[in-house]
N, C-alpha and C positions, 0 to 999 in steps of 0.2 A: 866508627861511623855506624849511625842506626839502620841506614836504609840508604838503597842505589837503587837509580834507575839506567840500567846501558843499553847501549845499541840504541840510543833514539833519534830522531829524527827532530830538529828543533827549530821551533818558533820561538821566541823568548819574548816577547812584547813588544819586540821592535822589527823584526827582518824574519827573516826566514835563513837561518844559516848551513854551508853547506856543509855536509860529512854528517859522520855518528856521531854524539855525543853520552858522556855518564853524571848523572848530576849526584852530587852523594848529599844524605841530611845528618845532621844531628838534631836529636830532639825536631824541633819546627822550624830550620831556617836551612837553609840551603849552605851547604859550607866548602861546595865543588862545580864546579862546570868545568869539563874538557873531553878530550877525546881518547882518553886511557880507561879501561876498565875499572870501576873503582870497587871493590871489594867488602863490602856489610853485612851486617849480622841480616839483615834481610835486602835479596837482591829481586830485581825484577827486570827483565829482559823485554824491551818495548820491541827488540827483530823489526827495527829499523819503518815501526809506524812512529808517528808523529807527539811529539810532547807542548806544549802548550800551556800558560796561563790558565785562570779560569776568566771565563766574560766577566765584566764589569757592566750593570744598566745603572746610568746616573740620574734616569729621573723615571720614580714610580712613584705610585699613590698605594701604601701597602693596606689601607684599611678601607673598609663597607662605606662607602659615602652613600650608599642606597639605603641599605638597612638597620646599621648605627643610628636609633636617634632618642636612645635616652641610656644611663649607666646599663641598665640590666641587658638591652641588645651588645653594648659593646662587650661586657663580658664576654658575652657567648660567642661574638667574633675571633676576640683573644683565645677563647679556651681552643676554640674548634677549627676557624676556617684558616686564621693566620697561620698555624704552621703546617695545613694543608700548601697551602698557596709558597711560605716557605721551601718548603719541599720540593713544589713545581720548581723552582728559581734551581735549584741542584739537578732535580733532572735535567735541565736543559745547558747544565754547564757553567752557571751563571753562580758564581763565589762570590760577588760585592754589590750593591744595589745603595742606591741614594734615595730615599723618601722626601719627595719635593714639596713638603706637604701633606701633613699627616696629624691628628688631632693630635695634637704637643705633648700633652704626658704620657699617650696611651702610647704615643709611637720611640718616645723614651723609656718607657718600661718595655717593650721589646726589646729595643736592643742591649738594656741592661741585661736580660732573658740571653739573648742570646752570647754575651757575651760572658756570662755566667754557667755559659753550658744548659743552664735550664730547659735552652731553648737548641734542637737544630735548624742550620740555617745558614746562608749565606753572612757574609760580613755584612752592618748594616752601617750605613750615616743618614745621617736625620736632620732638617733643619728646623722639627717643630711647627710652628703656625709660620705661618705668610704673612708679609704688609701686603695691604690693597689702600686702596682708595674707598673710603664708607658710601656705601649700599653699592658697590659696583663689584665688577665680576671679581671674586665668584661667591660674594654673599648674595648676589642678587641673581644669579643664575643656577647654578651648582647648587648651594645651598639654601635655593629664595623656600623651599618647602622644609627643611631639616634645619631650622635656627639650630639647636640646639648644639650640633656637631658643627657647624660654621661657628658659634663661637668659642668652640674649644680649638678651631686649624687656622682661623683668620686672624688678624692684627690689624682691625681697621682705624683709622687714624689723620687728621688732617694737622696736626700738631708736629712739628719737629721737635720737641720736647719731650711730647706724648712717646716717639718714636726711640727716641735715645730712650729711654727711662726701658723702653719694651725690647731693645738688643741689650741691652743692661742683663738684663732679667731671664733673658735667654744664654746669654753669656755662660749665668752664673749656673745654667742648668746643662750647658756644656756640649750645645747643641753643634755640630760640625761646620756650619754655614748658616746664611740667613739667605734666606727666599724673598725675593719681591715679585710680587702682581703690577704690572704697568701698561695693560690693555686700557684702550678707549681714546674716547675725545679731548681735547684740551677744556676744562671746566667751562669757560666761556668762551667756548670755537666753535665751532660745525659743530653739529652731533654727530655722533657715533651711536650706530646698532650693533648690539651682540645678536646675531641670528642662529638658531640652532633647532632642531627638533622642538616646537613646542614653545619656542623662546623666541620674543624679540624685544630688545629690551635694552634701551640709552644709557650707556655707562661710558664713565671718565676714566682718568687714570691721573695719578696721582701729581700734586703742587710740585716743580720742581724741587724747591726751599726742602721739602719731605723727604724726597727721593734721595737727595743729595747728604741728609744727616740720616738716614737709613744705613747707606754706605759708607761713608766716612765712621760713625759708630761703629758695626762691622768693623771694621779695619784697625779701629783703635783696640781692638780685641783678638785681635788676629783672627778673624773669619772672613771667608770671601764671601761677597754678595752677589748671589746670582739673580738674572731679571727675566721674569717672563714676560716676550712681547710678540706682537702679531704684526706691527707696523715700522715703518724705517723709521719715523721721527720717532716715535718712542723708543728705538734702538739706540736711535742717537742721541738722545735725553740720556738712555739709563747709561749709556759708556762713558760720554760726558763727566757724568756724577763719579766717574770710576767703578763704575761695577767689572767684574771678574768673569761674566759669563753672559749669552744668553740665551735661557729654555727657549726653545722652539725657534726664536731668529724670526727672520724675514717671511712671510707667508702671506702677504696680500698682494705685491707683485714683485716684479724682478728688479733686482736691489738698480738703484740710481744713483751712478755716480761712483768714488771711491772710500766716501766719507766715513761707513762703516769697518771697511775693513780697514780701515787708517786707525781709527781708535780700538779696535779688534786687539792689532796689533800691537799698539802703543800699548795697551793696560794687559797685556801677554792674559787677555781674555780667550773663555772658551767657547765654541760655539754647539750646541747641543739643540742637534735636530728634530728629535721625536717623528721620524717620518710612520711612525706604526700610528700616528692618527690618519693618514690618509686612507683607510678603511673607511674613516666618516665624511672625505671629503676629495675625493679619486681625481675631483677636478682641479684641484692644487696643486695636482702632483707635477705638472710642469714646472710652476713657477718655483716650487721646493725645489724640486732635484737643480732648477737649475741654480739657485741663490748657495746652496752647499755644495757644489761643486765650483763656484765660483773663490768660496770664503774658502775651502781645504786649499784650491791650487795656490792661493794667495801665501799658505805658507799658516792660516790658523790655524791653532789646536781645536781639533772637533773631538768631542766627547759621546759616545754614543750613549742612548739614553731612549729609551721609548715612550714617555708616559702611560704605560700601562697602569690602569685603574679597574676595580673590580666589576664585574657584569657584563663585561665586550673581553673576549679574547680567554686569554689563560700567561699568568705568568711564568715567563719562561722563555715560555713560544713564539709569545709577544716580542722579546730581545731581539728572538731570530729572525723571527722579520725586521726588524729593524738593520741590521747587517744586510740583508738582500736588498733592502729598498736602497741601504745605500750605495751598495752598489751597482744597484739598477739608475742610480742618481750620475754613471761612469767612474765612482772611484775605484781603483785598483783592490780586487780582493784583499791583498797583504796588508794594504795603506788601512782596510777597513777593519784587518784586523789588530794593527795596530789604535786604529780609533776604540776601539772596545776592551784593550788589556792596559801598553806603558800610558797611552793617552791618556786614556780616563781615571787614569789611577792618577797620573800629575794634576788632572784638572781637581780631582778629590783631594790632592795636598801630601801623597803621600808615597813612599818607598818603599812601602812593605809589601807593597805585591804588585800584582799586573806584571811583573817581569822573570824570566828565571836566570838569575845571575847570583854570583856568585859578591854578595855583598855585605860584607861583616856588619852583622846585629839585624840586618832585617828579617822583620817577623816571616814566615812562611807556613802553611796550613798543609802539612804532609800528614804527620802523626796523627792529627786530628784532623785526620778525615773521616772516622767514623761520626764524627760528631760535627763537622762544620761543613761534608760534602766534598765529591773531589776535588781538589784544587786544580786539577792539570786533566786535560784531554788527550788519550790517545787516541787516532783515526787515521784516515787519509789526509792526505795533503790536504790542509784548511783552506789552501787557494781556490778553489772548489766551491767555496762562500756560495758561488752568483747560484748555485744547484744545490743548496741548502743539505736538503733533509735525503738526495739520493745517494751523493758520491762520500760525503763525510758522514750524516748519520750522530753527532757528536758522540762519536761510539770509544768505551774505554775498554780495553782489554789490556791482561795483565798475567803475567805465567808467576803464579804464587803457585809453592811446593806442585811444582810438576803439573799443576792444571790451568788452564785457559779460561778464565774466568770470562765471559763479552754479554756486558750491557751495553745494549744499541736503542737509543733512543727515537724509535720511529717512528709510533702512531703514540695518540693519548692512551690505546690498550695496554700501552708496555710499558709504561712509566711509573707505576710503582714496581713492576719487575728489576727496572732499571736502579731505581735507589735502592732497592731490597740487595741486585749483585753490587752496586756500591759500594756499600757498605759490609760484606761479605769478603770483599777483594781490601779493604781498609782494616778490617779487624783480622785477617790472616796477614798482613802488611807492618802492625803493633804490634802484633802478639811475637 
């Protein structure tokens, strides 16, 4: 065995379990969980703080939608600010992130980056560009001043044809999921206003006939389709069609009826809050907290996810308010942290993490912590959530050869401190 951790305290992505535990590794997968002392060429004695997943955020924007708007800015995005911002995602504990949305090749050569090592950094999944509906949000909002990067992240299209040929094609570039846009009016119904800072402005959302071979495609490829919406019919349009998910959910008022969470459940979709927008809109936050505490009780998988995007916030941190808010929304600290580790790693498709269990061949990121971020938090009791940054602190300490290493992620003063002892406590961990 390469490496043990005993005496700890454990959360494993599902519960909070009682007693000490020792998890031992080989190489990068975990190949022990229980309550005996397990003995390695490198041990680490948690004295009975807490072990832990890393966070999972399944919906970010990882690149410059402000300042991106021709090849020579993106470079310099790539070279400089993204694995700034990467790094934030480590400081704060956060190993897995989904890009909901991201200029399609730029955000595929990252993750090939990082998944090559070239790059440190959390785990990345990528859906590439997005269908929308042509000139509707968010070519006509988000991007009505930066064409240029709107047509490298959008997929606009009123074609079902057009649309199969464009999951085809994404397919073959191997993107994790596909993303759909389904804000607005019915083409010929009411209007619908997109209103925001600066913005007001009539958009649709997509022909059923569209929606519905957006997703079916999808599927014939094995990727799930996740749908961003702001309204119930449009919720119930994109489940209808069989989507797998939806970004952001119900947000213009409190869900009517049972309808949604009926197909919620039928299509074992997810539901993925984003409550870290209500920094922009404080006065939704009723009708959110109460529509996600509505869909969790019901028994759906919620995925936590923030939309963090660049120029509001800091990634990372952004996460962590999203765990408070939801549980300021009444769900159970534990249940939240489960929404953030086993949850979101099933709604992402996958076994390889978000859990600490003892599961032959699943990948696990110990070894390569120096290189990909801690995997696992130790601190206080995570149940602590709703008191974020006082009582837990996503603090890791670790007694490597006789000494107490403790990065404590407090303020933004200490976070390169913090990945600096990281990485420090991972490279005496290897070695």
């Amino acid at each position: 065995m390469d490496l043990s951790i005993n005496n700890a305290r454990l959360f494993d992505g599902s519960a909070v379990r009682e007693g000490l535990f020792s998890v031992g590794i080989i190489g990068n997968k975990i190949t022990s969980v229980g309550s005996l002392t397990a003995h390695a060429g490198k041990e680490i004695n948690a004295a009975g703080r807490f072990l832990m997943p890393g966070l999972i955020d399944c919906h970010i924007h990882l690149l410059n939608m402000w300042t991106v708007k021709d090849e020579q800015t993106m470079a310099a995005d790539l070279e400089h600010e993204v694995p700034r911002r990467l790094d934030d995602f480590l400081a704060a504990g956060v190993t897995t992130i989904k890009s909901a949305g991201d200029s399609e090749d730029d955000i595929l050569r990252v993750r090939a980056m990082l998944e090559s090592g070239e790059l440190r950094g959390p785990r990345l999944f990528a859906t590439g560009a997005a269908f929308a509906a042509p000139g509707s949000h968010p070519s006509s909002t988000v991007y009505a001043q930066n064409p240029w990067l709107g047509s490298r992240t959008i997929i606009e299209s009123d074609s079902p044809t057009e649309v199969r040929d464009a999951v085809r094609r994404l397919a073959e570039k191997k993107v994790n999921a596909i993303k759909i846009v389904h804000q607005g009016g019915c083409k010929h119904g009411e209007p619908y206003f997109f209103r925001a800072e600066g913005i007001n402005i009539q958009i649709h959302r997509l022909e059923r006939a569209v929606l519905e071979a957006i997703v079916d495609e999808a599927h014939k490829h094995e990727l799930t389709a996740t749908v961003h919406t702001f309204e119930q019919d449009a919720a119930i349009e994109a489940l209808e069609a069989g989507a797998d998910g939806l970004e952001h959910g119900i947000m213009e008022r409190e869900l009517d009826g049972d309808r949604v969470i009926e197909l919620l459940l039928r299509n074992r979709a997810s539901y993925v809050p984003t409550l870290w927008l209500l920094a922009f809109e404080e006065h939704a936050a009723a009708v959110r907290y109460a529509n996600l505490k509505r869909v969790a009780d019901a028994g759906v998988r919620v995925a936590l996810g923030s939309d963090t995007f660049c120029g509001y916030g800091k990634f990372g941190e952004s996460t962590l308010v999203e765990t408070e808010r939801t549980v300021a929304a009444g769900i159970a600290p534990e249940k939240v942290l489960k929404m953030a580790t086993g949850d979101a790693a099933e709604h992402l498709g996958s076994d390889a993490f978000g859990t600490i269990a003892n599961i032959p061949g699943a990948r696990r990121l110990m070894t390569e912590v120096a290189k990909q971020g801690a995997p696992w938090i130790f601190g206080l009791d995570p149940r602590s959530i709703g008191e974020y940054l006082e009582p837990f602190h996503l603090a890791l300490k670790a007694d490597v050869g006789g000494a107490d290493y403790n990065a404590r992620y407090l303020t933004p003063m200490n976070r390169k401190l913090a990945v600096s002892e990281c990485e420090r406590i991972a490279e005496a961990v290897v070695r």
